[in-house]
N, C-alpha and C positions, 0 to 999 in steps of 0.2 A: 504494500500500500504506500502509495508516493505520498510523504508529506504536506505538499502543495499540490491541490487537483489543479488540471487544466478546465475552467471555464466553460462552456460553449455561451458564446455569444449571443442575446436573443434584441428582437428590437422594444421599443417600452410603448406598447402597445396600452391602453387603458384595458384591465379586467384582466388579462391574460398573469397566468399563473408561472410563474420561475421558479422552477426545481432549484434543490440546494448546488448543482452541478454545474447550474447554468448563472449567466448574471448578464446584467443591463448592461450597454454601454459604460465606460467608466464614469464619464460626467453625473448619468443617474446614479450609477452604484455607490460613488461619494455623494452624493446626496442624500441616497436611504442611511449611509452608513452616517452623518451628522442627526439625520432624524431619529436613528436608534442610542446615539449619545445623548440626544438630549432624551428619550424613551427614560432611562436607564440612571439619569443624572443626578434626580433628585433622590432614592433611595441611595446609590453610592456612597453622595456625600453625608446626606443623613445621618448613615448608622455611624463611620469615624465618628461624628462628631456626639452621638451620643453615649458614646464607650471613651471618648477623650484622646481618641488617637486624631494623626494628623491627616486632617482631607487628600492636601496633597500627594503624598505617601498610596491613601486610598484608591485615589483614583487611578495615580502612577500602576499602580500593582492591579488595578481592575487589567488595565489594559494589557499589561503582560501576562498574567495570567489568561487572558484572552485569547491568546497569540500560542500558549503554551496547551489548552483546549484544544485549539483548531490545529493543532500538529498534532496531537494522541492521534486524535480520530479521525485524522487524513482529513478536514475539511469537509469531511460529511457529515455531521451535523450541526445546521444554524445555531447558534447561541452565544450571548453576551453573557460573561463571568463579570457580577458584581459583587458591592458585598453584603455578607447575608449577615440577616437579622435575627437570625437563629442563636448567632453569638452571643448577643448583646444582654442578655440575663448572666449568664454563667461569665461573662467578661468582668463585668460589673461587681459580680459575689468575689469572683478567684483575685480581682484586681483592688477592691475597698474603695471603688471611683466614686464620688461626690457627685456627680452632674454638670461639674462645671471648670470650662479649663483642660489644659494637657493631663494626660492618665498617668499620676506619678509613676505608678508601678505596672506602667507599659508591660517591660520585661516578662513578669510573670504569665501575662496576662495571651505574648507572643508564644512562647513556649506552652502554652496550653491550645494551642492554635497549631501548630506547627503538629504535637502531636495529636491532636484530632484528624488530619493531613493525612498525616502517616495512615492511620487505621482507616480512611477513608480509600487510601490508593489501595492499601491491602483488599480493600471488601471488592475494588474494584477489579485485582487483580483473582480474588475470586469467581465473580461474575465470569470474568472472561473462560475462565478453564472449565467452570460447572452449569454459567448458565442463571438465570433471572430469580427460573421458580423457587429458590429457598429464600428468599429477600419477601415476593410475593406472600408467602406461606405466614414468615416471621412477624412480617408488617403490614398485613390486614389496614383495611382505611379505621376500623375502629382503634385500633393502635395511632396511626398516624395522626390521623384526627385528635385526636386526644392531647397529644404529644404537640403538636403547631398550637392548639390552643393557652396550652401551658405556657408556654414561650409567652403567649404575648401578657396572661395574667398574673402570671409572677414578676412581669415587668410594671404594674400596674401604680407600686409606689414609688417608683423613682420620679416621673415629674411630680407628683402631688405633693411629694413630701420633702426632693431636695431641689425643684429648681423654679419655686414660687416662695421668694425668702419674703414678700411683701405682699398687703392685699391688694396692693395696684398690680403686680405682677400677674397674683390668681385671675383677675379680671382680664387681666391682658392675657390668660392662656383662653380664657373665655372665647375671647372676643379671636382668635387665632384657630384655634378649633370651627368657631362659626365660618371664618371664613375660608378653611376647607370646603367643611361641608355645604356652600353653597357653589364654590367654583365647580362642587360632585356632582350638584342635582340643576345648577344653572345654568351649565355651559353645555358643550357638546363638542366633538371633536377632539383631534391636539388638546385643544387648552385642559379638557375633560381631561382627558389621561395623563396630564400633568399636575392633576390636582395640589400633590403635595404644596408640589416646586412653585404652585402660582400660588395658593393661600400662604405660604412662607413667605414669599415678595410681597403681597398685600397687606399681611398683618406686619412684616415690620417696616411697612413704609405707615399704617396707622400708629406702632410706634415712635417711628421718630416724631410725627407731626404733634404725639402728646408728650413725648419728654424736651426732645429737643427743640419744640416749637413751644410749647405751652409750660414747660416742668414740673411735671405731673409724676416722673420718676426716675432712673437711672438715665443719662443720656446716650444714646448710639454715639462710641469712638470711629471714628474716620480716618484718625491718625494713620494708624496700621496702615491701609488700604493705598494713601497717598507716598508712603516711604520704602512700601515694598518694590522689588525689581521685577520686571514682566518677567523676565526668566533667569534660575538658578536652582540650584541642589534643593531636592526639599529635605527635610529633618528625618534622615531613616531612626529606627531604634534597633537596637539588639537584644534577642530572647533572651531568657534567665528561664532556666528547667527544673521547676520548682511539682514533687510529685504532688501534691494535694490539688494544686492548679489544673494541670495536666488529667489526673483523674477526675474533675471538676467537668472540665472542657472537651474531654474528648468524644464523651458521649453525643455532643452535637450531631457526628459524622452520621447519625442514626436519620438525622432530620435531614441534613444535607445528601443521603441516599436517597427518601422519600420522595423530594425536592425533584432530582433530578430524573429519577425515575418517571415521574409524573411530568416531565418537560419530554422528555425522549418520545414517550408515550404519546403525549400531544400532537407533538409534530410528525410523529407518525401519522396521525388521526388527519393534518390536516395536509397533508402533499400525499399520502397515498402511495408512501415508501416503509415498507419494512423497516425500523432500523435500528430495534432491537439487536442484532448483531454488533452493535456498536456499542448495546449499553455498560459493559464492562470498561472498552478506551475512556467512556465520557465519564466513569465515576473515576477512575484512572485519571484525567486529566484534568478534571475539578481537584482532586484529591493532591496534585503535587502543585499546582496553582495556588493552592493553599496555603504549603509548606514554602513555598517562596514566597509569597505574599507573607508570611508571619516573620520569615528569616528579616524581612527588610523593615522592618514594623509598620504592615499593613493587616487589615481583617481578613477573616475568613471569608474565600467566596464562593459564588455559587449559580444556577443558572436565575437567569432574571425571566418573570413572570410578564413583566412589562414589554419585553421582546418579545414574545410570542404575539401579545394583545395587537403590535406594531403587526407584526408577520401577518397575522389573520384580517387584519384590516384591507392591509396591501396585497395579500395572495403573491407576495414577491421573497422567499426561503434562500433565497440565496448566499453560501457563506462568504464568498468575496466581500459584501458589503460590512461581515462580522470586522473583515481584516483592517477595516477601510476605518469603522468605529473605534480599534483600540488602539491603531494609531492616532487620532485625534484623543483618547485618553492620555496617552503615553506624553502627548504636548501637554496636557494641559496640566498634567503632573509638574512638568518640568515650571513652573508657575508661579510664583510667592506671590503675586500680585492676586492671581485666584485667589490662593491660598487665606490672606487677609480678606477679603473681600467673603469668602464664608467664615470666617473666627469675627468678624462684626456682626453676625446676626446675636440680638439678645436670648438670654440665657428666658426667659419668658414664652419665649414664641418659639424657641425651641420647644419647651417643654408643652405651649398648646401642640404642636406637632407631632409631640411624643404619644401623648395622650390618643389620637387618633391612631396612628402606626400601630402601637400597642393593643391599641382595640381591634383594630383588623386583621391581625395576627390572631387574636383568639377567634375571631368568625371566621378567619379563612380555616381553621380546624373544624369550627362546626359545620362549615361548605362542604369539606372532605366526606361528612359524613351524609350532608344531605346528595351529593352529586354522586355516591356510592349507595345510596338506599340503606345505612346500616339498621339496620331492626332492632329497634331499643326493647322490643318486645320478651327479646330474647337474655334472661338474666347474665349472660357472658357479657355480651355487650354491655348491659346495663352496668356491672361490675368493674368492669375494666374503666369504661368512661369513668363513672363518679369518682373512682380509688383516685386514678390518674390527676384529675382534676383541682380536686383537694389536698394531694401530695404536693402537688406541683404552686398554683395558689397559697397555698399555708408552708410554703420554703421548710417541707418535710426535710431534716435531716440526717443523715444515718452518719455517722463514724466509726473506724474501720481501723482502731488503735492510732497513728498518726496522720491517720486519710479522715477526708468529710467529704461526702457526698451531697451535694442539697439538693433542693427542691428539683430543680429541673433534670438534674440528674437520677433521682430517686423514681420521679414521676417517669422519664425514659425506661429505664431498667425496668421500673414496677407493672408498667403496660405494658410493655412484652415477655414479662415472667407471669404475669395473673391470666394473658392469656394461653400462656399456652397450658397452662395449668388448669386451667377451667373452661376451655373450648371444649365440645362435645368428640368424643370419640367414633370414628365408625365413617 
């Protein structure tokens, strides 16, 4: 399997559908590929910033790690590597991060990233030798489901309780949250699918017009933004391989298999290509995009949900365009002027942002279970949800003489040990 496919050429006909094999003229295919950067832009930067790592770093390593994807798997299949959100509970616990500001104890935080990587390439190099259906078997959508939803409700006190230090703030997550959810249900298009990215622009430009306009509360610094250099190094960090960390984090690789499984599977569904054969390289090649995105102090990544939405819009699969995206990453990494320019948004309006992100991470669990039918009727399933749920929300913790497992860890392990314990036999 050649590294780099050869292309075939098609014209950019309106409707017409582009196999991942095939790609537009180069003028469109950079063009799709700017539209899936920005697709893809505001979760990237997002999660760094809400784990305290540095954007630039983030999106640098989005992009290679992208680069390093589309070489596992010969280029056959579409997909942008960003970073995952999966992290950002278990980053947060193993790290002791506050909400605001650089993540003093990065380090830790890398090295439990790095080895979640490893066991991720492993499961991948599994798939490849034996094949899907023990993955299938293990992690049922009522496991999975369960599991995505945890994630985002264990994440539920961190804006509430560390990044509204004032009740001008709370109001301001208010009023930040609102305006997501009307860019959700008011706009349509682009703009729609960018929800996050435009209610973050919105609410802190109603920011600035009440601190900096009115002084109503902290003021937005600008400083930064003006002194930075459009381009230079950005701030790598170095792992620190601390075990309690590491067994903390590595469990993620469970959610980031689910993840991608259910992307591969997608886009099967939507070009009409087997490509299942592949899904061992692509857990393979998320899995070491990982491990070098952690070595250089970036996040854990993973395939983005918001590409596909992009792909099915356009009926345009093409991976050329994937290549086209991460290099435009790869620039904008190289950036401190970016870089400043997200480290000004308020510590407020982040946290209204947090607040939604975090909610939809537990409903896109409950989605898992309604877009699979699971039958709550059935006490297994019933069992498994509620344990999972509660472990995971009440930061259950188990310790293991100089090891702690928490919550989201407990709640991982405890949903695929309850079920296979209590599923019906026969």
């Amino acid at each position: 399997m050649s590294l780099i496919p050869t292309w075939r050429e098609v014209p950019a006909e309106a409707g017409r559908v582009v196999a991942p094999d095939e790609r537009l003229p180069w003028p469109a295919t950079a063009a799709m590929g700017v539209q899936h950067v920005i697709a893809m832009f505001g979760a990237t930067v997002l999660a760094p910033l809400l784990m305290g790592f540095n954007p630039n770093v983030a999106i640098l390593m989005s992009g290679i790690g992208t680069l390093i994807f589309f070489a596992v798997v010969g280029g056959r299949v579409p997909s942008y590597l960003g970073s995952s959100f999966a992290f950002i509970g278990v980053v947060i616990a193993a790290s002791g991060y506050g909400g605001s500001g650089a993540n003093a104890n990065i380090g830790v935080a890398l090295g439990g990233i790095i080895a979640c990587g490893a066991v991720y390439a492993l499961i991948g190099g599994l798939v490849q030798v034996i094949g899907t259906k023990w993955i299938e078997s293990l992690m049922p959508p009522v496991v999975t489901g369960a599991v995505v939803a945890v994630i985002g409700l264990n994440l539920a006190g961190v804006p509430i309780k560390n990044m509204a230090p004032t009740d001008f703030d709370k109001w301001m997550q208010a009023i930040t949250f609102l305006c997501v959810g009307l860019v959700a249900v008011r706009t349509s298009g682009m703009l729609q699918r960018l929800l996050i990215l435009v209610g973050l622009i919105i609410a802190s430009v109603v920011y600035a017009l009440l601190t900096n306009g009115l002084g109503l509360g902290k003021p937005m610094d600008f400083s930064g933004i003006a002194s930075a250099a459009w381009f230079g190094a950005p701030a790598f960090a170095s792992p620190v391989f601390d075990a309690n960390a590491m067994l903390l984090i590595a469990p993620v690789a469970i959610i980031l298999v689910a993840e991608n499984l259910g992307h591969v599977k997608a886009v099967s569904a939507m070009t009409g290509q087997d490509l299942d054969r592949y899904m061992g390289r692509a857990f393979l090649g998320d899995g070491i995009a990982t491990m070098v995105s952690g070595s250089a102090g970036g996040t854990g990544v993973t395939t983005y949900a918001e590409n596909i939405g992009v792909m099915a819009a356009t009926k345009i699969y093409s991976t050329a365009m994937f290549v086209v995206a991460a290099l435009i990453a790869i620039v904008l990494g190289f950036s401190p002027k970016f870089g400043a320019l997200i480290q000004a948004i308020p510590l407020a309006v982040m946290g209204g942002v947090s607040i939604v992100v975090f909610g939809l991470i537990a409903v896109a669990g409950a989605k898992i279970w309604v877009d699979n039918r699971v039958d709550f009727s059935d006490n297994t399933n019933l069992i498994v949800a509620a344990v999972t749920l509660v472990l995971g929300t009440g930061d259950y913790t188990l310790k293991f003489g100089g090891f702690a497992l928490g919550g989201i860890g407990t709640a991982t392990f405890g949903a695929i040990l309850l079920h296979l314990l209590l599923k019906k036999r026969g």
